[in-house]
N, C-alpha and C positions, 0 to 999 in steps of 0.2 A: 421768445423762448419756447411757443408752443410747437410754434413753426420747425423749431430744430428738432427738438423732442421727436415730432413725427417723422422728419427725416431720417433723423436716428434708427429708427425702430425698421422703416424700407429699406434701410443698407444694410439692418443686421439678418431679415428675412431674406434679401438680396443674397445675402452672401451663405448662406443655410443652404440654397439650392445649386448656389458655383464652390463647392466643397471639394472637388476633386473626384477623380475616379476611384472610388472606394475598392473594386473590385477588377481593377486594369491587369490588363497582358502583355507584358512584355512580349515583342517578336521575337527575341532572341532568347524566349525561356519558354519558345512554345515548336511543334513539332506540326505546320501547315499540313494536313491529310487532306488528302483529294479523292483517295477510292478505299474503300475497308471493304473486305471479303471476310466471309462466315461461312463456316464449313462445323461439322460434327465428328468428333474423334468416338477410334474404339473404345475408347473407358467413359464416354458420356459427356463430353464437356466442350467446350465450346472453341473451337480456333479462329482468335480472330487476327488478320494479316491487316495490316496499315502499309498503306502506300504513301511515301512522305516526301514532300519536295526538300531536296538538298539545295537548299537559295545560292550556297554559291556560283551553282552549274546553272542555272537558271536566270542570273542577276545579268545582261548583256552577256559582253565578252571577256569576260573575267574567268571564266571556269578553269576550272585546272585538265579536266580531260577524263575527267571519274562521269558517273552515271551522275543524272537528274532530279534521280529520284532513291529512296531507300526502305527495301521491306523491312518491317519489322512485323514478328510473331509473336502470338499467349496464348498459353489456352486459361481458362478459368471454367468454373461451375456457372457462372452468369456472364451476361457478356460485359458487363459495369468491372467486372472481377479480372475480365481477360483484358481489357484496356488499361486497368492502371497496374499489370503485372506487367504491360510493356515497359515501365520504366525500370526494369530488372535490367535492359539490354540500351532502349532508349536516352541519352543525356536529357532529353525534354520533355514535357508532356504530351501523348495525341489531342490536337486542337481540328475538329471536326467541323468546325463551323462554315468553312469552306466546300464542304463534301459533294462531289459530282455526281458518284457513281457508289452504288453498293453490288455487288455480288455475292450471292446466294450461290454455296454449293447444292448440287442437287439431291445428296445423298443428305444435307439439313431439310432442303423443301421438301422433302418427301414423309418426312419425317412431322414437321409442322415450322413455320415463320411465324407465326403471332405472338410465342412468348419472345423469342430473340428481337424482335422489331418493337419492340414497347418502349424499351432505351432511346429509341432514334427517335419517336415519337413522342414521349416524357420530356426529355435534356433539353433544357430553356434555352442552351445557346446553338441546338442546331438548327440549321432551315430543312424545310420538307420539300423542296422543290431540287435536289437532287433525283436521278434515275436508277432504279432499282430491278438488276437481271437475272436468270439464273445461267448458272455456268452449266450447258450441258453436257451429261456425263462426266464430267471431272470435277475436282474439287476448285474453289473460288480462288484460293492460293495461290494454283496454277497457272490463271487468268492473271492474274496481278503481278509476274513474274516475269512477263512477254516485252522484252523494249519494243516502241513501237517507231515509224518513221513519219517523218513533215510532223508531228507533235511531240515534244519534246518530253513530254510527261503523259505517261497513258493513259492516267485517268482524265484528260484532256480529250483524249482520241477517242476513249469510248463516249463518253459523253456527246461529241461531235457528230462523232459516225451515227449514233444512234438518230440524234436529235435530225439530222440529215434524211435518215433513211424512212426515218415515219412520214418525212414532206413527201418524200419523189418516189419511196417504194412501199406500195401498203402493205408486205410481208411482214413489216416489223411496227412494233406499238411502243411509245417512249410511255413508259408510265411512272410518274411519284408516289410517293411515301403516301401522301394524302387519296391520293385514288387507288390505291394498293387497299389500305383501310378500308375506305367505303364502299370497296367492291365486298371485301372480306365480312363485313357487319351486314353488308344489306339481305334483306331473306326472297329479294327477285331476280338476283344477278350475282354473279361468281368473278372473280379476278380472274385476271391472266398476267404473263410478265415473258420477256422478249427472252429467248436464250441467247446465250453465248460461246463458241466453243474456240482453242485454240489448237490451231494446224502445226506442228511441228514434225519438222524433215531431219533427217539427219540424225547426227551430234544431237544430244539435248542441252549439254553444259555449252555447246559452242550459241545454239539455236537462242538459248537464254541471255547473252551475254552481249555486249555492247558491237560486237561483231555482227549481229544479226541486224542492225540498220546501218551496215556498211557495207550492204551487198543489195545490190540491184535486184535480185531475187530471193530477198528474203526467206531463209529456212521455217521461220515461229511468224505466223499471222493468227491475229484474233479476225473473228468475222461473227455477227448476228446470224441466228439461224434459227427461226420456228416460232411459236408460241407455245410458252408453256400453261396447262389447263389447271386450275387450281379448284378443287374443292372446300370450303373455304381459305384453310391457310396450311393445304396438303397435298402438294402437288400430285396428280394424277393423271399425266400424258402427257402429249405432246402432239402440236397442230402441223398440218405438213403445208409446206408451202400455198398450197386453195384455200384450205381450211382458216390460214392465217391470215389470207387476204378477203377472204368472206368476211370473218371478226370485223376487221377493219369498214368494210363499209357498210355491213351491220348498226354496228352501234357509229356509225356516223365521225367516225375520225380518218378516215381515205382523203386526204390532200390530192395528191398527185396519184400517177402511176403510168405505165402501159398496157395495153392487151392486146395478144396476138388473137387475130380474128379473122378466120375463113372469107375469102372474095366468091360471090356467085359462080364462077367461071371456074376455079382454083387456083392455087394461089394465098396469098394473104396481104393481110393491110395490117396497122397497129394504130390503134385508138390512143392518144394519149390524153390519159384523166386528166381535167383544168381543174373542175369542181366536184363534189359528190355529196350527196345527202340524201339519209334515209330517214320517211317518216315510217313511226313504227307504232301500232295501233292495236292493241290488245279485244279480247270479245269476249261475250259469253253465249255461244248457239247449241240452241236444244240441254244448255246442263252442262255442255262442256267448253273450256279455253280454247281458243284461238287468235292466231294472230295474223295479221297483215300487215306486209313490208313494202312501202312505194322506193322505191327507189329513184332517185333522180339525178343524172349524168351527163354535164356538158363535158365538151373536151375537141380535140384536133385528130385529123388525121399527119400522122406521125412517120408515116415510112409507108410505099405502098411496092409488093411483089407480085402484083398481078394486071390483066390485062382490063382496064375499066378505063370508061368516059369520066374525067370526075368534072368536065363542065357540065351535065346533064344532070336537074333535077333530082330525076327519078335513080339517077344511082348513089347518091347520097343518100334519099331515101332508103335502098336495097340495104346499102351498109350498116347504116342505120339498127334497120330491122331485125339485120345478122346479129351486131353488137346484141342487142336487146336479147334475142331468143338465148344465144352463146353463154351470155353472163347470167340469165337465169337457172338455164341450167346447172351451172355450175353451184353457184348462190344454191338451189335447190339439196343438189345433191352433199354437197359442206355441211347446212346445215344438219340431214337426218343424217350422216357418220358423225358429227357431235353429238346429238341423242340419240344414238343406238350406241358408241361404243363409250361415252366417258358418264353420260345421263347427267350434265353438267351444265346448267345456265349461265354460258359465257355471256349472252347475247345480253339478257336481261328480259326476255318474255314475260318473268314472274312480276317484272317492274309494271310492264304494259298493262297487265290483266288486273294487276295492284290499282292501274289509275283510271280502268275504265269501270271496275267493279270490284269497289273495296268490298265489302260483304260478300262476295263468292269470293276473294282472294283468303277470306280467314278460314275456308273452308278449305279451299287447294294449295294455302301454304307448308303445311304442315306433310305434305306429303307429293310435294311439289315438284320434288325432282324424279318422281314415277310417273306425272303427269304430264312434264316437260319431253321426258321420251319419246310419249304420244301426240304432243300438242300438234295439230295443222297448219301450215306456215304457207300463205299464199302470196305468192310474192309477184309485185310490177313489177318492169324496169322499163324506165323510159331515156334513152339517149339519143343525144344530140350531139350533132357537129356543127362548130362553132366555124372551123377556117380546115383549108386543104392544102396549106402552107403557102412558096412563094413561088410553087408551081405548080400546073393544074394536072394533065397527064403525067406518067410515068417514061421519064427519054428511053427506057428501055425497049420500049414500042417501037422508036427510031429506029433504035442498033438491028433489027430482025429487018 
């Protein structure tokens, strides 16, 4: 008897915790979003666009021949307000929980992101590991309006494209919700976020329309373009192409890349980045910050346009040495146009000088980004070539 009793009592706690989904979603009473854009209206309020996959067009080959996907628009006073005012228009709810890609117009970032992004970062059922862009010079809308081609659903493509071009090209930085944050809170380093703009020819109603991925030459393309500098969550310029790729091996996120670089003789070669990493070393001499950047760069040579031995030692080393001198300069001169024209710690200097001397840092936080303008930045660069591919000269030597 006692024996049951207990049994009793484990099937009834047993079955307390297989109760059912208390708070389940039906698929079919929910509105899958993959990209939402934010943008700021003239009377102050919030527009927020949802990008929604239409699953019929999506589900194999079943579609009917309609688009993929479907905008829908709200404005509201908050952005919680602009979301559930989409079921003015929507049959479903926006269900976020999938979310790729956000888009920030830049007439919002300029304005400020930290109260808008609180929702994305609060809401229990979204993930943070979505990528986060601004739309440069246009409104986020805009972006989200673009069919795109080989990905069926755009917010697919940017996410893609992006996620791609931070591997192979350091011009552009994929950044999350989560490191968006902790650049924006930290008091040694500043955010930044990749732009985005869209190229449109023509027709605009044609350029928008299902038509524009049935042409080989496409009228409406999206493309990444630049880094945007944020002072904390206020955007405030824009990096140009060096400048974006300095960031990038700066703070140590440079995967891949190429660079054109000068052969002794003239001419050139192209370095292709394998590896990269920069140690980065804060100081305190004679009373003031500084900092120290090693750099360190394996990779191949990639293509070569000039007249060189490349079975001889010493011209490996020559190139070598190019690379090195080539990229610091540049590295050099990126940095001080970021502290001369935006006074903005992308990099994270204030972080360095924070870990090598916290007690001087309580001293130069506070007025950190006057200091950051001045700070000295001495930089190594040490590069290697790893292979000179699956041939050693260049046959162009031949052809003459």
């Amino acid at each position: 008897m006692k024996r049951s009793f207990t049994m009793f009592i484990i099937l009834i706690v047993f079955l307390l915790f297989t109760a059912g989904c208390w708070n389940r979603r039906e698929l079919n009473e929910l509105a899958v979003t993959l990209a939402i854009g934010l943008d700021k209206t003239s009377d102050d309020q919030y527009l927020l666009t949802a990008q929604v996959v239409n699953p019929g067009e999506v589900a194999g080959d079943r579609g009917a021949g309609s688009s993929p996907v479907i905008i829908y628009s709200a404005k509201g006073k908050t952005v919680s307000e602009a979301i559930r005012k989409i079921t003015d228009e929507s049959p479903r709810r926006i269900y976020p929980s999938h979310l790729r890609v956000l888009v920030i117009g830049e007439s919002l970032a300029k304005e400020g992101i930290g109260k808008p992004l609180d929702l994305f970062s609060r809401e229990w059922d979204m993930r943070s590991d979505f990528y986060i862009v601004v739309a440069k010079g246009m409104d986020a809308k805009n972006i989200l309006k673009v069919p795109t081609a080989l990905e069926k659903i755009p917010a697919n493509k940017l996410f893609n494209t992006l996620s791609l071009s931070s591997k192979v090209w350091s011009g552009t930085s994929a950044i999350t919700l989560d490191e968006l944050i902790t650049d924006m809170v930290s008091e040694g380093k500043q955010p930044v976020l990749t732009g985005i703009q869209a190229d449109i020819k023509g027709d605009e109603e044609t350029s928008l329309s299902k038509q524009n991925v049935e042409r080989i030459d496409m009228p409406a393309r999206l493309s990444y373009n630049g880094l945007a500098v944020f002072d904390k969550d206020k955007l405030v310029g824009w990096l140009n192409e060096k400048q974006s790729q300095t960031y990038t091996v700066v703070t140590s996120k440079e995967k891949s890349t190429v660079v054109d670089v000068s052969c002794p003789k003239g001419g050139k070669f192209v370095y292709q980045v394998m590896s990269s990493n920069t140690e980065m070393k804060g100081k305190i001499k004679n009373g003031k910050p500084e900092i120290d950047l090693n750099v360190h760069v394996e990779g191949n040579i990639s293509e070569v346009e000039c007249p060189i031995d490349l079975t001889k030692t010493e011209s490996i080393d020559q190139l070598e040495e190019i690379y090195e001198k080539t990229s610091k300069k540049v590295f050099k001169k990126a940095i001080k146009q970021v502290q001369e024209e935006y006074k903005t710690d992308i990099f994270g200097f204030g972080e360095a000088i924070h870990r090598a001397d916290p007690q001087a840092w309580k001293k130069l936080k506070k007025d950190w980004a006057k200091h950051f303008e001045n700070v000295p930045v001495n930089i190594r660069v040490q590069g290697e070539i790893r292979s000179i591919g699956t041939i050693d000269n260049p046959f162009q030597e031949k052809l003459k």
